[in-house]
N, C-alpha and C positions, 0 to 999 in steps of 0.2 A: 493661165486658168485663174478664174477668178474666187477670192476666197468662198470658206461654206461658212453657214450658221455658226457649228461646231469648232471653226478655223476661229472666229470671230468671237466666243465665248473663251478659248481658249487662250487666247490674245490678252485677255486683260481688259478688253476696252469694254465701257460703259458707254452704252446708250445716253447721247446728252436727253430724254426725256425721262431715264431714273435717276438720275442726278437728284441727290437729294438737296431740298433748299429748305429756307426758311418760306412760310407762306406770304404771301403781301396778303395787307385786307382788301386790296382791289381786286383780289382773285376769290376772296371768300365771300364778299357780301353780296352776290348772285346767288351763291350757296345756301346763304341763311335768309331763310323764306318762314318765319315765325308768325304766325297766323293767330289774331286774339279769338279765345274759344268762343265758339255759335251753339249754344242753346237751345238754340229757337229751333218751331215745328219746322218748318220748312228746311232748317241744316239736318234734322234730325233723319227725318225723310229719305232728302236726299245720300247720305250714306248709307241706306239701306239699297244694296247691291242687287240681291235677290228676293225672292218671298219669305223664305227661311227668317231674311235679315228682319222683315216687318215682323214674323211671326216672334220673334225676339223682343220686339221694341215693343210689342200686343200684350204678351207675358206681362211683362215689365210694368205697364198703365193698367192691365184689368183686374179686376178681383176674380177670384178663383175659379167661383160657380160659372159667372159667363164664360171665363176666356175657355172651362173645362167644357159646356156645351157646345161650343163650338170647333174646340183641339178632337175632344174624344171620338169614340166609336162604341156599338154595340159590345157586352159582354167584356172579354177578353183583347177584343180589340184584333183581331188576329186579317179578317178582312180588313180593314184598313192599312195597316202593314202591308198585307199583300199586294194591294194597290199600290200603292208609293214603290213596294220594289218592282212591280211588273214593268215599271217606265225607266228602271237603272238598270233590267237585264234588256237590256237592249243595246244591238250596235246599227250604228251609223253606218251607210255606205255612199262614199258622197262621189259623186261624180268630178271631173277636173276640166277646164280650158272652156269653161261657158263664163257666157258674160253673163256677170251678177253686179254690174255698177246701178242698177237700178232694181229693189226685189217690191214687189206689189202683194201685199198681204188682204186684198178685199176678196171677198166672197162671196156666194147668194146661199142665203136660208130661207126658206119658206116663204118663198115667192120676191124677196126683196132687198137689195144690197146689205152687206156689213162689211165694213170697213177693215173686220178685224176677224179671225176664222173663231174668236171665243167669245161669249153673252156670259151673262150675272145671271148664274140659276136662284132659284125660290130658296130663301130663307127664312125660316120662322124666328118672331122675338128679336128681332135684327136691333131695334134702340136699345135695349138691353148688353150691347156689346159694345154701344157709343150711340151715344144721345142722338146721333143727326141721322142713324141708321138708313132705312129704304131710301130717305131722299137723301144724303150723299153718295148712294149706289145707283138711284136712278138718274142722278144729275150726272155723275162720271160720265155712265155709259154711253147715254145721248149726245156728252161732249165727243164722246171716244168714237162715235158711230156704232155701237151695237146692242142689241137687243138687253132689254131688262124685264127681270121675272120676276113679278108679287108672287108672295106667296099667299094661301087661304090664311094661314097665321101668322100673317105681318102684322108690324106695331105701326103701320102707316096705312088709310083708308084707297081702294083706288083709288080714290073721286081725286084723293091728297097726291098721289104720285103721280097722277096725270096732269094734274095744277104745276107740281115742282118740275117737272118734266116734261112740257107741251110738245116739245118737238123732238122727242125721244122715241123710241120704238119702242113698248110697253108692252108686254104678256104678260097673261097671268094665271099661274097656278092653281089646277081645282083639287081636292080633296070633296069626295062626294059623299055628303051626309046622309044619314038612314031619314031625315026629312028635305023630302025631293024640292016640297017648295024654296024650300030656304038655298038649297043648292039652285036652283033656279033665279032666284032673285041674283046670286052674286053672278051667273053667266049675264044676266040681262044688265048690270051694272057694268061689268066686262066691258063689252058689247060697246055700251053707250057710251065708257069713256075714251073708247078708241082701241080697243087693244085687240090686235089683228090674230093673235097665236093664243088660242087657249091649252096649257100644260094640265092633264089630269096626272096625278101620283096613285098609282097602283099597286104599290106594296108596303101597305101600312097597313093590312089589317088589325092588325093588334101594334102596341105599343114593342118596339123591340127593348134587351135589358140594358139600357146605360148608366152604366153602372158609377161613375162619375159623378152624374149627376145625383142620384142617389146618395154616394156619399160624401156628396157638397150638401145633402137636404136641399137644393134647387126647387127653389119655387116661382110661380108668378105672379105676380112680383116680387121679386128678390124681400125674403125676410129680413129684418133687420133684429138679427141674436147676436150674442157677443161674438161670437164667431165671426158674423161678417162685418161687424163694428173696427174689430181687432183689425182684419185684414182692408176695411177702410182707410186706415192712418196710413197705412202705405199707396195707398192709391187715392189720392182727396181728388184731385182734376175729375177720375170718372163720378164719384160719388156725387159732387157737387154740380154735375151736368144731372145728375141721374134724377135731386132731390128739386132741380131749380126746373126744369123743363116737366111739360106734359104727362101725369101716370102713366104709366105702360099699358096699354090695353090691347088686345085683340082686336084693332081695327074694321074688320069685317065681320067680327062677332059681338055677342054680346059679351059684357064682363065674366070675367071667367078668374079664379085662383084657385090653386092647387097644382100637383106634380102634372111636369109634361107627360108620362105618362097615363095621367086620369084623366084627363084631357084626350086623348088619343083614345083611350077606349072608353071614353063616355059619351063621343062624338062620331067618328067614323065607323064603315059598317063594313063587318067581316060577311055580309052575306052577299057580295059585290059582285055579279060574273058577265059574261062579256054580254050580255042582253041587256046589262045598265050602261056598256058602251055604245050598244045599238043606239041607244034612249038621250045617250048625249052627242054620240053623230046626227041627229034626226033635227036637235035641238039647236045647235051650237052650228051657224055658218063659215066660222072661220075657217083658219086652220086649228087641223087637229090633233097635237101630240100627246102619244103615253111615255112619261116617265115610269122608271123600275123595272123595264124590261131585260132578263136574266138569264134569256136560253134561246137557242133559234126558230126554236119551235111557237114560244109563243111572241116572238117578232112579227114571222110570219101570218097570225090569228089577228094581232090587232091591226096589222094593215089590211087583210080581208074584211074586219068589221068596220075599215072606213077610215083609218089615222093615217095624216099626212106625211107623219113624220112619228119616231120612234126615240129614247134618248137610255142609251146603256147603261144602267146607272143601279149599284146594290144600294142606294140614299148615303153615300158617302162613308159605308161602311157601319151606318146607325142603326140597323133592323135586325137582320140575321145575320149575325158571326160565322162566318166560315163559305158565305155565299159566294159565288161566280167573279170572278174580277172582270169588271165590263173591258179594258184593253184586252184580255187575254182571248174574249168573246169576239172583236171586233172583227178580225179576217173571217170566220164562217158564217156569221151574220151578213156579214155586206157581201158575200160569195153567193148566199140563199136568198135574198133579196135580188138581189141581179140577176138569178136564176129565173127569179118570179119576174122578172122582166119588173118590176118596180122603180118608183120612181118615190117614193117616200124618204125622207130626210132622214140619213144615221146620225144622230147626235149622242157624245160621251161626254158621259161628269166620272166625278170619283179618282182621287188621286194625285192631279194634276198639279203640279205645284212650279212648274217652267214652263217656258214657251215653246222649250226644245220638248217635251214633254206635248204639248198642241199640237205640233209638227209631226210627231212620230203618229198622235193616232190619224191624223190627216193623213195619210201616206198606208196605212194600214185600213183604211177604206172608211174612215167616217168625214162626213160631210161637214160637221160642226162639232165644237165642244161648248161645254160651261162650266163655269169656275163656282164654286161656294168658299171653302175656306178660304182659301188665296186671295178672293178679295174681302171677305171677313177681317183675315189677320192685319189688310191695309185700315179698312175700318175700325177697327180697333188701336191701330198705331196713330192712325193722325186725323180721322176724319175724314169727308170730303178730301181732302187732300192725299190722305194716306190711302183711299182709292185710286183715286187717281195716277199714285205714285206705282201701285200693283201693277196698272194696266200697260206704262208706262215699261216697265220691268219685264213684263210679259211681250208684249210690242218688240224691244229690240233684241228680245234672246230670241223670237221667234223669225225677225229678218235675222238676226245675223247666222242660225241654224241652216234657215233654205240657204243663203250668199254660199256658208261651208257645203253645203252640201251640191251647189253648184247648180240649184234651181232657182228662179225669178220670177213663177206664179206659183198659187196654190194647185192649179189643175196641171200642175206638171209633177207634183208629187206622185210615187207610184210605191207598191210594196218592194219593190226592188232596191228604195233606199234605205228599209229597217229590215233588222234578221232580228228575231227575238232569239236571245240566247238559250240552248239547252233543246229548242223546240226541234 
């Protein structure tokens, strides 16, 4: 019989590979891999793993007031929170023994390929968070194949994001003034500079409390008080992009300074009902989506009065505190919508901060997402680049989420592979 383990430990005998020795340096210098430190944006980037990790390196490079306009949420903040945890009570259910050596992440939106199941929603004040703002978001995404959204208060003009962007897929965001002409002018500039998806935003009638911003005193143009003098010495890269490029202006507006929200409610019109929808389906050839859509009730109103598409979205948690969390909304919406025999486009913002995160409302019934802060926080860590590096980030958590879960199209997602916890 041949010895055991136990026979063999008990013996005395040493394994000649614990043999203890002296090391040679022939054995150690594969070992020692000393790397002279990288500085530079593009290392800097690069170690950034997740969003998280940009939203870090953003912190780090912006001054207060911006990086807080863009970090915060209405009020207390508590929708926002909400959102971010609706995408971590969530489990996976992933299927096994499919072949995943190839996973194809394109898609169709609103009549026309994207490469990727996520677009750049509408951002207002966007150079304000890094000098090269709209156009290093509308230059990514074009690279990246998928859609980009002006917003009405962009610090970049269409005419400009279309020039930076020629061969990009370009929307753009309405906000509809209490002077119809001037709302008018900007769809007919739309229009002419190519941009096939017009995004109206529908719940702003009033300014919500950001309170953040408030108390950074947030202004636009960023004041220059000791305050933000102070907190310039730490941040000179943004400041000196901020002081050497272009004033900041409201692109599609006239000049405008004071608090974002005086602005909001000196501009937009809380007397808004869905006959001023009628008024801009009648108008506006494109396609048609409402952003801010919050209940399924009125999903179902604005695809009756004509939108092509609809996008679940409380504005990122910035209006009303304590509103609807658009993933939580997503299964009875797309269940009432497919009832209605629809064919209208479900699209989700708000929250989203992973690719696994993309995946999950995909698979829970929406058609598309978009990103604000997520690629904000890239904009703000490196520019152009640090776009880039978001999308990038988003890109292979979301192949390599379908591969685990054992899918290799989008249209093979189904809600069988997420269970929301609790529900």
């Amino acid at each position: 019989m041949g010895a055991t383990t136990a026979d063999v430990g008990q013996s005395g005998v040493v394994p000649a590979a614990l043999k203890r020795r002296v090391p040679k340096y022939v054995d150690l210098a594969p070992l020692m891999q000393f790397k002279k430190p990288d500085f530079s944006k593009a290392a800097r980037l690069q170690r950034a793993n997740t969003i998280w990790d940009l939203r870090d390196i953003a912190k780090r490079r912006t001054p207060k007031a911006p990086f807080d306009y863009t970090d915060g949420g209405a009020e207390a903040e508590i929708t926002l929170r909400r959102a971010r945890q609706a995408f971590f009570d969530i489990e996976f259910r992933p299927g096994i023994l499919r072949d995943v050596s190839s996973v194809d992440l394109t898609t169709e939106v609103m009549g026309k390929p994207s490469r990727l199941p996520v677009g750049i929603a509408p951002t207002g004040f966007t150079r304000m968070m890094q000098s090269e703002g709209e156009y290093a978001g509308s230059q990514a995404a074009a690279a990246a194949g998928i859609p980009y959204t002006l917003s009405t208060m962009g610090t970049a003009s269409i005419e400009d994001v279309a020039a930076a962007a020629p061969h990009g897929r370009n929307w753009f965001q309405l906000y509809l003034w209490t002077d119809r002409d001037r709302s008018l002018e900007l769809i007919n500039r739309a229009a002419a500079a190519g941009n096939d998806t017009l995004m109206v935003t529908v719940d702003t009638a009033v300014a919500g409390a950001r309170l953040r911003d408030v108390r950074n005193g947030m202004t636009i143009p960023p004041a220059l008080t000791l305050k933000t003098v102070l907190d310039a010495s730490y941040r000179p890269a943004w400041w000196f992009n901020f002081l050497t490029h272009e004033p900041l202006t409201f692109a599609s507006l006239s000049r405008y300074t004071g608090t974002v929200a005086d602005l909001i409610n000196s501009m937009f019109d809380p007397t808004l009902t869905f006959d001023d929808l009628d008024w801009l389906r009648e108008t506006w050839k494109g396609n048609l989506v409402v952003k801010g859509i919050q209940t399924v009730e009125d999903a179902r109103k604005v695809v009756d009065h004509g939108a092509d598409g609809i996008v679940l979205s409380n504005h990122g948690g910035r209006q009303l505190d304590r509103a609807p969390v658009p993933f939580h909304l997503l299964p009875e919406v797309s269940a009432a919508l497919k009832a209605d025999h629809s064919d209208a486009a479900i699209i989700l913002d708000t929250g989203i901060m992973s690719g696994a995160d993309i995946i999950a409302a995909l698979a829970l019934g929406a058609d598309f997402t978009l990103i604000g802060r997520a690629y904000l926080y890239g904009l703000m860590a490196g520019g152009r680049a640090g776009v880039d590096r978001a999308l990038q980030i988003l890109e292979k958590d979301m192949a390599r989420t379908m591969a685990l879960l054992g899918v290799s199209q989008i249209s093979e997602l189904t809600p069988d592979h997420v269970r929301i916890l609790g529900a």
